[in-house]
N, C-alpha and C positions, 0 to 999 in steps of 0.2 A: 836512272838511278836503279840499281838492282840491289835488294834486300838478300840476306843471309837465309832466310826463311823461301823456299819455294811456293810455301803456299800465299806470299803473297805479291803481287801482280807487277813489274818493274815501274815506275815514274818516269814517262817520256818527258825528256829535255828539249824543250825546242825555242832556248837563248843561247844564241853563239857566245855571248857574256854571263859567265859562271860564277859565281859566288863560292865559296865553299862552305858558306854557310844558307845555300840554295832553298830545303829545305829544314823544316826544324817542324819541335813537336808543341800540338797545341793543347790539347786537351779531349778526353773521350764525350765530345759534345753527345753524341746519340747513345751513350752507355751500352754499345755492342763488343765492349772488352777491347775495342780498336781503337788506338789512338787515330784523331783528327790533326792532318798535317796543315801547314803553314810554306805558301810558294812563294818563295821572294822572286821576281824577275828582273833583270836590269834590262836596260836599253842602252849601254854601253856607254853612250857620251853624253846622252840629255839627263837633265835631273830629274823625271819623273817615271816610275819604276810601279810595280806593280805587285800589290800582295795577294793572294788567294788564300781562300780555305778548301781544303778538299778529303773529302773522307771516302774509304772503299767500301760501295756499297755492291752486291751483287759482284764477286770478284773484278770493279772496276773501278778504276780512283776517277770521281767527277767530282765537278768543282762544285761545294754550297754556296759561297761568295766572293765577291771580287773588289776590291778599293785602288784607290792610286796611292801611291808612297814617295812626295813630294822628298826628296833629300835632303833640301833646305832646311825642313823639318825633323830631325832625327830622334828629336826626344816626341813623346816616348820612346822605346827601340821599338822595331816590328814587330819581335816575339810579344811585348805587350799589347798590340793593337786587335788582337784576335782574342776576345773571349767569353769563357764558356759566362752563360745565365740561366741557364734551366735547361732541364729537359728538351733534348732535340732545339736550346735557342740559344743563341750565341750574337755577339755583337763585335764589329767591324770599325777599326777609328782611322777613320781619313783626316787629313790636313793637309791644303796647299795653300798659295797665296792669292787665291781667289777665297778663301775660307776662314784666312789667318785666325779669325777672332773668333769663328765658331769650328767649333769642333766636332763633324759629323762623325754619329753611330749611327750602322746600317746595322 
C-alpha cells in the first residue's frame, strides 16, 4: 500500500488474499499526530483471519498488537475491536469458538 504522502513509508502486503477494506484507521493511540492503522489479514479459505495494530514509529510501521478474527464472529465489526483507552493504551477484542462466552481484551 503506498500513501499519497512521500513522507510516509509504504505498507508491505504479504496476503495473496486482499480485502479492499485491508487496511482502515484506528485512532491516534500515542497522540504523535499519526493516525494508528488497523491490518485485517485473510487466509483465503479458512475462517480464522487475523487483525493487527500497527503505528509508524521511527519512519517504520511495526506492529503494537495482534488478535485472531474468528469470521463466525462478525459482530462487532473489526474497525470496532481496536481501541484507543488512554494515553499510549489501547485494547484488542478477540472472539472465537474456543472463547464464545468470554470475550477477550488484550
Amino acid at each position: 500500500m503506498i500513501f499519497t504522502d512521500p513522507n510516509i513509508p509504504r505498507i508491505r502486503v504479504d496476503s495473496p488474499c486482499l480485502e479492499t477494506n485491508y487496511v482502515f484507521p484506528v485512532s491516534d493511540i500515542n497522540e504523535d499526530g499519526i493516525m494508528e492503522l488497523g491490518k485485517y489479514y485473510s487466509s483465503c479459505a479458512i475462517r480464522f483471519k487475523s487483525l493487527e495494530l500497527i503505528s509508524l514509529d521511527q519512519d517504520q510501521w511495526k506492529v503494537k498488537g495482534k488478535v485472531t478474527f474468528d469470521i463466525f464472529y462478525e459482530e462487532p465489526k473489526k474497525e470496532e475491536r481496536i481501541e484507543k483507552i488512554g494515553l499510549n493504551k489501547f485494547r484488542m477484542r478477540e472472539i472465537t469458538s474456543e472463547n464464545i462466552d468470554d470475550k477477550i481484551d488484550f
